[in-house]
Structures are given as structure tokens and as C-alpha cells.
Backbone as a ProteinNet text record, in pm:
[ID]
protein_1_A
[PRIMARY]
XXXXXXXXXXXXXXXXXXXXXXXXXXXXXXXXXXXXXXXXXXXXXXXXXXXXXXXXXXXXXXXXXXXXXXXXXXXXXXXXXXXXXXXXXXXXXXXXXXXXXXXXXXXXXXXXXXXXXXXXXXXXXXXXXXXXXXXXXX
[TERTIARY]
-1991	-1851.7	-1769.5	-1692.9	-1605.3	-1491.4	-1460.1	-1313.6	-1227.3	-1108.6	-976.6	-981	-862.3	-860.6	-822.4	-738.7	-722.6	-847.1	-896	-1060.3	-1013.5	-964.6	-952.9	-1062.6	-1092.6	-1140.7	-1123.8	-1156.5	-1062.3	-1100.1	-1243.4	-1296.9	-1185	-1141.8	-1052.2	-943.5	-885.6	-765.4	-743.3	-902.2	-961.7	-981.6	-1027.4	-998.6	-856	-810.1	-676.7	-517	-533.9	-482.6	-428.1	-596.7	-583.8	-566.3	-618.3	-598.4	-466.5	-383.8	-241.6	-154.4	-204.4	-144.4	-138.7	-261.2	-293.6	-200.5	-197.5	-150.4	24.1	65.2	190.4	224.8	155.5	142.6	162.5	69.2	69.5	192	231.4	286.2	464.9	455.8	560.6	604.8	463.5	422.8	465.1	422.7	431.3	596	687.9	853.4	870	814.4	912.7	864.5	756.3	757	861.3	814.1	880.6	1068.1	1112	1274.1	1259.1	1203.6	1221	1205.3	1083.9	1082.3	1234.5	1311.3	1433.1	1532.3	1548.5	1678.3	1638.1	1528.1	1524	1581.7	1500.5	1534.9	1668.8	1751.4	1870.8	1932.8	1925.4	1946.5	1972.1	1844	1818.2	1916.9	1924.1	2002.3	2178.3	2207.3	2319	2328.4	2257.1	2252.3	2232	2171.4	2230.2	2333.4	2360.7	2475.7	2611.6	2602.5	2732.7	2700.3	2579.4	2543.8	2596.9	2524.2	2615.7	2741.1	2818.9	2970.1	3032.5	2958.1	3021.3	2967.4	2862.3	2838.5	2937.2	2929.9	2997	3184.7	3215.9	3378.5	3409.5	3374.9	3448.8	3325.7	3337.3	3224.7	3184.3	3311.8	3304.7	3208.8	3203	3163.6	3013.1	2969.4	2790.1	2757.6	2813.4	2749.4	2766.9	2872.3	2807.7	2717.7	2726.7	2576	2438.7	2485.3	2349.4	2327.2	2399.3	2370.6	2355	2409.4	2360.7	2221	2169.6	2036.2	1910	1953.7	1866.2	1886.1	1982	2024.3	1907.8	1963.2	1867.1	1709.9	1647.2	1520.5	1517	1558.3	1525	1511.9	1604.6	1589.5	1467	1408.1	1289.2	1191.4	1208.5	1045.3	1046.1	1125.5	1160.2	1122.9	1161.9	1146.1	925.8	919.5	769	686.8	712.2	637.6	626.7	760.2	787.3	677.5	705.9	599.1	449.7	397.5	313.6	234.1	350.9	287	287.8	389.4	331.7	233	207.8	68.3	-11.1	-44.6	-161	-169.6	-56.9	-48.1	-135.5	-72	-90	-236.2	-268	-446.4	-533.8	-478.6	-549.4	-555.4	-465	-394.4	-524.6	-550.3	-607.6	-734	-779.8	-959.4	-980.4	-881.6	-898.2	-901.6	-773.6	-800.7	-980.2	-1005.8	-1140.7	-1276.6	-1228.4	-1358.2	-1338.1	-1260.1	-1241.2	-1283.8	-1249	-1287.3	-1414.7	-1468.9	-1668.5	-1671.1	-1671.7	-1725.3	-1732.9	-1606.4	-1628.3	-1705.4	-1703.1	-1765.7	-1904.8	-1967.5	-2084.6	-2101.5	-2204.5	-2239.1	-2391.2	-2488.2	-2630	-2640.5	-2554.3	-2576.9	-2449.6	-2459.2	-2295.9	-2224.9	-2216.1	-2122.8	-2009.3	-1953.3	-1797.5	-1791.9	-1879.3	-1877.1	-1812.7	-1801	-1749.5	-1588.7	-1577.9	-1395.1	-1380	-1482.2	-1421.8	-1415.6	-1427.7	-1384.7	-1216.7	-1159.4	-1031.8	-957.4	-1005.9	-992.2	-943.1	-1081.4	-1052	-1009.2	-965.8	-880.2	-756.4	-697.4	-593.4	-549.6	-686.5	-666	-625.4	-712.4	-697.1	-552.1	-501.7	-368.6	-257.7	-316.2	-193	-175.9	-318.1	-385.8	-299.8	-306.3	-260.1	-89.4	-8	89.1	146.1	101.7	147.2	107.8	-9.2	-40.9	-42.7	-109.4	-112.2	15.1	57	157	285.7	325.1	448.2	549	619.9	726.7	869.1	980.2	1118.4	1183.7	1203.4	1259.5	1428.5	1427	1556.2	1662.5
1423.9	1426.7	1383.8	1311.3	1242.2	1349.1	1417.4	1415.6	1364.1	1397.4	1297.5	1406.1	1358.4	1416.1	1614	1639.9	1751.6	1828.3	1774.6	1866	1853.9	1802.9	1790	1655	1714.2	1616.2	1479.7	1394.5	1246.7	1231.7	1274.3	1266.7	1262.4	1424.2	1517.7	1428.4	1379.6	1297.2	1152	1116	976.4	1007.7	1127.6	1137.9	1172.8	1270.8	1353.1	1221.6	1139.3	1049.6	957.9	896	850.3	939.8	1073.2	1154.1	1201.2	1208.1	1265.8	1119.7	1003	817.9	860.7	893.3	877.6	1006.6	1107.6	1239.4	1179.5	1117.3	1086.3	953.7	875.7	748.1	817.8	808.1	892.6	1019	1096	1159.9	1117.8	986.9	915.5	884.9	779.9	730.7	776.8	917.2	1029	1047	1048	1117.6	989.6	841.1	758.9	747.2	734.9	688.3	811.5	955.6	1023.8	959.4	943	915.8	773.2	702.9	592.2	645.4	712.5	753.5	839.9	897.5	959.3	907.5	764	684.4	626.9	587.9	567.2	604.5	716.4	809.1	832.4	850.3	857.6	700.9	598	499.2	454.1	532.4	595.4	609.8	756.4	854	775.3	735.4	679.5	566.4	493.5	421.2	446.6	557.7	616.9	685.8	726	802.9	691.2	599.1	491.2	424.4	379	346.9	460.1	569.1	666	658.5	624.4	657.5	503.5	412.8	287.1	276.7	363.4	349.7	447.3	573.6	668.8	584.5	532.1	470.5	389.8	321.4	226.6	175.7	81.4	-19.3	-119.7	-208	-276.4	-254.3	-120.9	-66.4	-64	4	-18.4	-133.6	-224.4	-372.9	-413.9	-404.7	-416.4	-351.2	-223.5	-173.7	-222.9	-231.8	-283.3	-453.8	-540.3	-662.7	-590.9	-531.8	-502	-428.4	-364.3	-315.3	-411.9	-555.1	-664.3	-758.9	-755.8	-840	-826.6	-645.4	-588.5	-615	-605.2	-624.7	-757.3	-861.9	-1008.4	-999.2	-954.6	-947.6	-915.8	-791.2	-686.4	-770.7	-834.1	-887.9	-1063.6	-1124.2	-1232.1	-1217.7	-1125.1	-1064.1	-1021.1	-971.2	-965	-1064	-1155	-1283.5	-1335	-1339.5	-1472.1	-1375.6	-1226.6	-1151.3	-1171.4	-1197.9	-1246.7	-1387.8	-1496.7	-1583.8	-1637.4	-1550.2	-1531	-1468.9	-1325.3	-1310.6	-1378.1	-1438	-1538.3	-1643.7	-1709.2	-1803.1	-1786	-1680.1	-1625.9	-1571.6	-1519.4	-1493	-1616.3	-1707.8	-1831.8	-1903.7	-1916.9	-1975.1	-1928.1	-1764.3	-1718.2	-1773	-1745.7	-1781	-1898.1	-2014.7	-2167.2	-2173.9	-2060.8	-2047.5	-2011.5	-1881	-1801.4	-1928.1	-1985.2	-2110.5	-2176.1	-2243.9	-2337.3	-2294.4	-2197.5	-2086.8	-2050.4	-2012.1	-2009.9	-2042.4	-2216.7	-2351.2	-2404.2	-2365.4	-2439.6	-2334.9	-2202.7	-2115.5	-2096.3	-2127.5	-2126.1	-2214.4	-2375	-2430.3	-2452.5	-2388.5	-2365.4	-2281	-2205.4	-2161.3	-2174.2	-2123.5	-2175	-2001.9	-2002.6	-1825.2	-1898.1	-2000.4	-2049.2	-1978.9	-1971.7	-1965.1	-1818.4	-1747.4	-1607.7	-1611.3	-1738.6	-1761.7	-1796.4	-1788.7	-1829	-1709	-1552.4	-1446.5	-1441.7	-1469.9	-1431	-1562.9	-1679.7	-1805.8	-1773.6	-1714.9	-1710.1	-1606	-1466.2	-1396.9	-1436.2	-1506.6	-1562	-1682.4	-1752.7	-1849	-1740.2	-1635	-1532	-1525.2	-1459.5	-1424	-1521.6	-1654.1	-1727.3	-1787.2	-1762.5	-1801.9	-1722.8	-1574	-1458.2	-1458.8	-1521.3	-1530.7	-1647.2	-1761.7	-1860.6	-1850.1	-1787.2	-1835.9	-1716.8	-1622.4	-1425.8	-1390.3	-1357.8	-1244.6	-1261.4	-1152.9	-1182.5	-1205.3	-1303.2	-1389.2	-1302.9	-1375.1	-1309.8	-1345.9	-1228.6	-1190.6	-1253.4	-1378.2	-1418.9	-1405.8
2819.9	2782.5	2903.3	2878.5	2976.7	3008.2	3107.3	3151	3275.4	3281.4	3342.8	3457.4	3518.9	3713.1	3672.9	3511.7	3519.2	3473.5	3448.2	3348.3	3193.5	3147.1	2999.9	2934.9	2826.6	2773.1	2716.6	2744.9	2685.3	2581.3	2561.9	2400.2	2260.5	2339.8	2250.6	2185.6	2293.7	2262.9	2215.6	2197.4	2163.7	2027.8	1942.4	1830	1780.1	1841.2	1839.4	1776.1	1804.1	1844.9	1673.6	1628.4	1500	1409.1	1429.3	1331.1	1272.8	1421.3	1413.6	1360.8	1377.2	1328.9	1194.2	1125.7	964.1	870.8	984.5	885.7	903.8	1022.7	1004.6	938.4	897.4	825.1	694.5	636.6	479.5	458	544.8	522.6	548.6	600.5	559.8	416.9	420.4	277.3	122.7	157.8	26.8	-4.2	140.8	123.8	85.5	103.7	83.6	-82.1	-155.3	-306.1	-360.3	-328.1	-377.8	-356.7	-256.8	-230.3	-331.1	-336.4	-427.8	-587.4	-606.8	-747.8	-776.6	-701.8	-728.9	-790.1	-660	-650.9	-796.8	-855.1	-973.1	-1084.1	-1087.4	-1185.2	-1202.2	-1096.4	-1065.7	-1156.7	-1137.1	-1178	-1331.9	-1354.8	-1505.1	-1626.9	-1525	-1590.5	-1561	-1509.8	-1511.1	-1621.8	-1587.6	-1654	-1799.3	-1901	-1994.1	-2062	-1965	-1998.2	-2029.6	-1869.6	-1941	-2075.3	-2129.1	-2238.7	-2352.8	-2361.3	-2447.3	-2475.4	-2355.8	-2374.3	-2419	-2399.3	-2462.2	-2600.8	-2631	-2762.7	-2903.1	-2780.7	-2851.2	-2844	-2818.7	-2817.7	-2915.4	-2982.8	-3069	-3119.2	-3240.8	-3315.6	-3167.2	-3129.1	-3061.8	-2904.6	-2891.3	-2767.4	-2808	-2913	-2966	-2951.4	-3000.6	-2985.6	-2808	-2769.4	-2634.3	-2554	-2606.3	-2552.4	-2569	-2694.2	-2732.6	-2679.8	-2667.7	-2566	-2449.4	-2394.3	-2274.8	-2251.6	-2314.1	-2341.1	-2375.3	-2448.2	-2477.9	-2327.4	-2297.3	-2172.7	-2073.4	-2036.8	-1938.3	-1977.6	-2076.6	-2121.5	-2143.7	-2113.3	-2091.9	-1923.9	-1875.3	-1716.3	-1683.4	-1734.3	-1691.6	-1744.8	-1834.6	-1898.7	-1783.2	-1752.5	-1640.8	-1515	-1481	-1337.8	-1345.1	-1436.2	-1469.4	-1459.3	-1525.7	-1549.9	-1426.6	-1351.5	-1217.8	-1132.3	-1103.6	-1012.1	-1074.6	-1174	-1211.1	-1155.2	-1192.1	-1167.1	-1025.7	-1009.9	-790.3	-761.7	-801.9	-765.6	-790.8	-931.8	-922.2	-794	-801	-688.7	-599.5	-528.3	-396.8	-411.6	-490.7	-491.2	-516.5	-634.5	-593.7	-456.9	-391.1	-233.7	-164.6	-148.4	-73.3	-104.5	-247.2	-277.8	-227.2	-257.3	-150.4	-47.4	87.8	193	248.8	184	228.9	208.5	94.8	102.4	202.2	253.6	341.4	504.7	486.9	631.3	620.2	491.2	504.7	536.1	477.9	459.6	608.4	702.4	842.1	894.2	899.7	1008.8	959.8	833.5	804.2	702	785.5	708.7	629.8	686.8	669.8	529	482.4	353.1	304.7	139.9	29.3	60.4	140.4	172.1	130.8	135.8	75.6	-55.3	-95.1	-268.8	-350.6	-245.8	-214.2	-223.7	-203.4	-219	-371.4	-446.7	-569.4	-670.5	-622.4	-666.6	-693.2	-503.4	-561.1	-621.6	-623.2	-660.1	-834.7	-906.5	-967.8	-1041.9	-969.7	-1032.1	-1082	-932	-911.1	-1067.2	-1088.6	-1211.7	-1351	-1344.3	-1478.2	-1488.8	-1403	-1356.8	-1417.8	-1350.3	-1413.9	-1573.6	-1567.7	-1717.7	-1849.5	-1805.9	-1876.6	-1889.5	-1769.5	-1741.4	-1836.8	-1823.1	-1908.4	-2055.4	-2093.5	-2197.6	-2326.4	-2241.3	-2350	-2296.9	-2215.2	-2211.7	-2308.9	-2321.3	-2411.4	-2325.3	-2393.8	-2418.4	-2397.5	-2348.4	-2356.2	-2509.7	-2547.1	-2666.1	-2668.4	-2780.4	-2739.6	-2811.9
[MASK]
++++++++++++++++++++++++++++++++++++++++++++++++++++++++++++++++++++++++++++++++++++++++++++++++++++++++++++++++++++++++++++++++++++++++++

């Protein structure tokens, strides 16, 4: 066991160290989904309630709620798709990168061929995106 000029162990503090990184990492981690799952929820609930009260006001006030409720759900199903067909992208991007990087650092066997996992997740992805997923409701 190694110790320093005071007699302590360095061992100690060579583990001590990552352990105390990870419990304060994660335990970041945890306050922040929770503070996000809030501000949500929070978001929510507002966001119903003004709906209620434009519905509860006049004929004229329901129907704008209600565009505004189809509005918002064209937004949400848009915003889906585009994060969609970026992730695919970006996972195809990569499966082409990782081949290309086998392919030079090892040419004696097909280890490239290992890039065509995320290659072709990445294709599923966009596959599902353009062609199954549902559509914005117009």
C-alpha cells in the first residue's frame, strides 16, 4: 500500500475520488429530470386550465380552443418526425463513419462490417419515419 509524506493512504483517495464524481453526477442528474418533469407538468396544467376558460366563454371561444388544441398537435406530431429523421441521420452518419475507420485501422480482416449495425439502424429509422409513421393530421 502506497502512502504520501503524511502517512495516509493514496489508495484511499484513488478510489474515494470516482466514487464521490458518480454519487455527485447522478445525484445531480436525478434533481434535474425531476425539476424538468415539474416545469412540465406545470406547463400542463396551465395550459388547461386557459383552454377551459376559453372554452367555458362563448361558442366562439370553444372553437378556438379547439384550433388551438389541433394546432398544438400538428406542432407535437412535426417536431417528432423532424427528431426522427435526425436521429436516423445521425446514426446512419455514424455506421458510415465506424466502417471507414475499421476499414483503415484494420485491413487483414472485414471488422468494417461491424459499421453496418448502426448503419443500418439508422436506415430502419428513417425508413419508419418516411414511410409507417403516422402522418400530420390536417
Amino acid at each position: 500500500m502506497a502512502f504520501d509524506v503524511d502517512g495516509n493512504s493514496v489508495a484511499v483517495v484513488a478510489v474515494a475520488i470516482p466514487v464521490i464524481g458518480s454519487i455527485a453526477l447522478f445525484s445531480f442528474l436525478s434533481v434535474a429530470a425531476w425539476s424538468d418533469a415539474r416545469r412540465k407538468e406545470r406547463e400542463e396544467y396551465y395550459r388547461s386550465e386557459t383552454l377551459k376558460k376559453i372554452a367555458e366563454s362563448s361558442g366562439e371561444g370553444a372553437k378556438a380552443a379547439i384550433e388551438l388544441m389541433r394546432e398544438q398537435n400538428k406542432n407535437i406530431t412535426k417536431r417528432r418526425l423532424e427528431g426522427m429523421k435526425l436521429g436516423g441521420l445521425i446514426t446512419a452518419v455514424v455506421g458510415i463513419g465506424v466502417m471507414a475507420l475499421l476499414r483503415g485501422l484494420v485491413s487483414d480482416e472485414p471488422v468494417y462490417l461491424a459499421g453496418l449495425i448502426p448503419l443500418l439502424v439508422g436506415l430502419a429509422v428513417l425508413t419508419y419515419t418516411f414511410l409507417l409513421a403516422p402522418k400530420e393530421v390536417e
